[in-house]
DRENDRENVEX-843991 format. One line per field, with one value per residue (C-alpha): residue number from 1; residue in one letter; x, y, z. Coordinates in pm, 1 decimal. Each point is the difference from the previous one (the first is absolute). Layout:
DRENDRENVEX-843991
drenpa = [NUM_...]
lumgu = [a_...]
X = [X_...]
Y = [Y_...]
Z = [Z_...]
//
This chain:
DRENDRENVEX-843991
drenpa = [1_2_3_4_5_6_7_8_9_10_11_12_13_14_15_16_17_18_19_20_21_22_23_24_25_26_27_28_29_30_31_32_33_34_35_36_37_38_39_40_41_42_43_44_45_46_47_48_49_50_51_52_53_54_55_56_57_58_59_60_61_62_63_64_65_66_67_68_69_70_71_72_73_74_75_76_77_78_79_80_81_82_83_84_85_86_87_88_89_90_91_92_93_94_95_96_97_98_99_100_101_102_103_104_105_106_107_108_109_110_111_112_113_114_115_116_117_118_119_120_121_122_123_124_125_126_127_128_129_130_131_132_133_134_135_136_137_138_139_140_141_142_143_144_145_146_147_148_149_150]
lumgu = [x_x_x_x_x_x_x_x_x_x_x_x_x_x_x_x_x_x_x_x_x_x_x_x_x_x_x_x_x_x_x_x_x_x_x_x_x_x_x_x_x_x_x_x_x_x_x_x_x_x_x_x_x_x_x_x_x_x_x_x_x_x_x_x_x_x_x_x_x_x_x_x_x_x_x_x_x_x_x_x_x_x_x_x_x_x_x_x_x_x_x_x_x_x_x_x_x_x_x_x_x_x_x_x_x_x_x_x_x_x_x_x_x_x_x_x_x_x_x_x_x_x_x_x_x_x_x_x_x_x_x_x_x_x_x_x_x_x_x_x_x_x_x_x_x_x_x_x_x_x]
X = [-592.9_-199.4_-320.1_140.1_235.9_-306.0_-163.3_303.4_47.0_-336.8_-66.6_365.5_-167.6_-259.2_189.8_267.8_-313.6_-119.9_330.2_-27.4_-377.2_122.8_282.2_-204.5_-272.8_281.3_159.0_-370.9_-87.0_298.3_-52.1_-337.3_-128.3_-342.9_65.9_-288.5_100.4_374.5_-150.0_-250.3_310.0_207.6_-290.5_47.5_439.3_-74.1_-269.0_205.8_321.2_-248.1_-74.1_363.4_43.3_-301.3_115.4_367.6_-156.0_-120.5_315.1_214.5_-325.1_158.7_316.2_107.1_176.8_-167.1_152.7_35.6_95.1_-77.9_155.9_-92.3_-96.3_-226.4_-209.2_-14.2_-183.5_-228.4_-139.1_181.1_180.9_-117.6_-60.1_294.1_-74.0_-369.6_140.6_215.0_-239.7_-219.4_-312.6_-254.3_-178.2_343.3_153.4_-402.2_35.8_378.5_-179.0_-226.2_202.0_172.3_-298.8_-98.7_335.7_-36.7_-359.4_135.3_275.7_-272.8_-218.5_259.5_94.7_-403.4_-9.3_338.5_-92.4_138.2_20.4_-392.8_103.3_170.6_-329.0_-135.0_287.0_24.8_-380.2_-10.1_269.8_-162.3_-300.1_212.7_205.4_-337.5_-157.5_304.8_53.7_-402.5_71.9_306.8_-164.4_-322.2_289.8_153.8_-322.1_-118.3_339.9_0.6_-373.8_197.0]
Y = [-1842.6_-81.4_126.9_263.7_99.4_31.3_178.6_262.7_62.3_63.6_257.6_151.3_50.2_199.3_177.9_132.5_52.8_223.6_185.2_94.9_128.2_209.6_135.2_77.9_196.8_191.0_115.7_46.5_213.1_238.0_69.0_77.1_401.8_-58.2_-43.7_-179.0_-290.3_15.6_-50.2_-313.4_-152.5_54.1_-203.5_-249.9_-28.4_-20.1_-241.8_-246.7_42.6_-132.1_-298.1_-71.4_-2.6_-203.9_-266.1_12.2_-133.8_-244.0_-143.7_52.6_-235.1_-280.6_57.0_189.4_275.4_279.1_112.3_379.7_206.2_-169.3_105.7_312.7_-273.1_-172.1_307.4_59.5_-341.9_49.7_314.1_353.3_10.4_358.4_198.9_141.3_149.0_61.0_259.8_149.7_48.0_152.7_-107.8_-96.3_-271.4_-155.6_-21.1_-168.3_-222.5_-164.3_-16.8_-181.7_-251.3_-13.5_-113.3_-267.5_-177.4_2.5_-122.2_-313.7_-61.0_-15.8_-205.8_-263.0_18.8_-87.9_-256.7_-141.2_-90.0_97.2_-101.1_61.7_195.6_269.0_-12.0_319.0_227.0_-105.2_38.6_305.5_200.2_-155.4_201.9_286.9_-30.1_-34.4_315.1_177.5_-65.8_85.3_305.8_58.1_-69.5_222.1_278.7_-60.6_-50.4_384.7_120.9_-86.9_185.3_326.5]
Z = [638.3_320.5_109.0_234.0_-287.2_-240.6_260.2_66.3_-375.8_-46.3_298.6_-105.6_-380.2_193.6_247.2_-288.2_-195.4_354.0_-6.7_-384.4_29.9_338.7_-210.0_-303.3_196.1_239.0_-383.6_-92.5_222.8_9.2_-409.5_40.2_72.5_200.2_317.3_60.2_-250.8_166.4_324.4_-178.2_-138.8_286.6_212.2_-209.7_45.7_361.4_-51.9_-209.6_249.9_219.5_-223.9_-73.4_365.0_66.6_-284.9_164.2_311.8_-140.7_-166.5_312.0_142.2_-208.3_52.5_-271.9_-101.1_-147.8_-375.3_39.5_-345.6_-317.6_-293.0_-202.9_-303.2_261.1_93.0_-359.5_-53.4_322.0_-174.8_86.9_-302.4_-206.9_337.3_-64.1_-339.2_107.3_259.4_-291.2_-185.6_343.7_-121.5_254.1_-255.7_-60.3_376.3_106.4_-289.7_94.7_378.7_-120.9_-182.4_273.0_173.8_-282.5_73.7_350.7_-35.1_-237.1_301.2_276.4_-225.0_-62.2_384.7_85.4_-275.3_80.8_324.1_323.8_377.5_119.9_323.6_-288.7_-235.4_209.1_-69.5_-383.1_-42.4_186.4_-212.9_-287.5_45.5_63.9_-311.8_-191.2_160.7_-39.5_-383.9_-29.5_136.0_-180.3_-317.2_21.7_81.0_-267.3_-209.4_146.8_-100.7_-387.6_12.6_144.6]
//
């Protein structure tokens, strides 16, 4: 592979990685019974669309092409994989828990991105939704931390 191939296949990691953590918040969010959390978790579907889209830009900036889907065994390796039986179970503790593993894979992806190295001029956008990602899954985890208290 080339550099602008390297490049592409890493943003793509992070932009299918984007579309999963969108995903697993929107299915979040409509399990939960607080509004207030639905509407938190909902923020943060939006939020990551935004991402994806952000990180999509930036592959089309290449020259790429954008790799939309991903396979249901792929978003189980980037972290979503029990939300499903967390909101069978409807247990608050348990859907905040599979968010936030969620969030540690999605963390791991942006911290290879950084270390990886990518074109400077995208460094902003990558560090930026970083910090996001890492305020998010802080936030997501003292939830979940109140939650197993209640």
């Amino acid at each position: 592979m080339n550099a602008t191939q390297d490049t592409a296949k890493l943003l793509n990691d992070l932009h299918q990685t984007l579309l999963d953590s969108r995903n697993g918040f929107k299915t979040a969010a409509q399990a939960v019974k607080d509004p207030v959390l639905t509407d938190e978790l909902m923020a943060y579907s939006f939020q990551r669309d935004q991402f994806a889209r952000q990180i999509g830009s930036l592959i089309e900036a290449i020259g790429e092409k954008t790799s939309e889907g991903g396979s249901m065994s792929g978003a189980l390796q980037r972290g979503w994989m029990n939300l499903e039986i967390a909101i069978s179970s409807n247990d608050r503790h348990a859907i905040l828990s599979e968010c936030e593993r969620g969030e540690d894979v999605a963390l791991e992806e942006f911290r290879r991105a950084v270390e990886a190295g990518s074109p400077v001029e995208f460094d902003p956008v990558i560090t930026d939704q970083l910090a996001t990602v890492r305020a998010t899954h802080d936030r997501i985890k003292s939830l979940r931390d109140a939650a197993k208290q209640n």
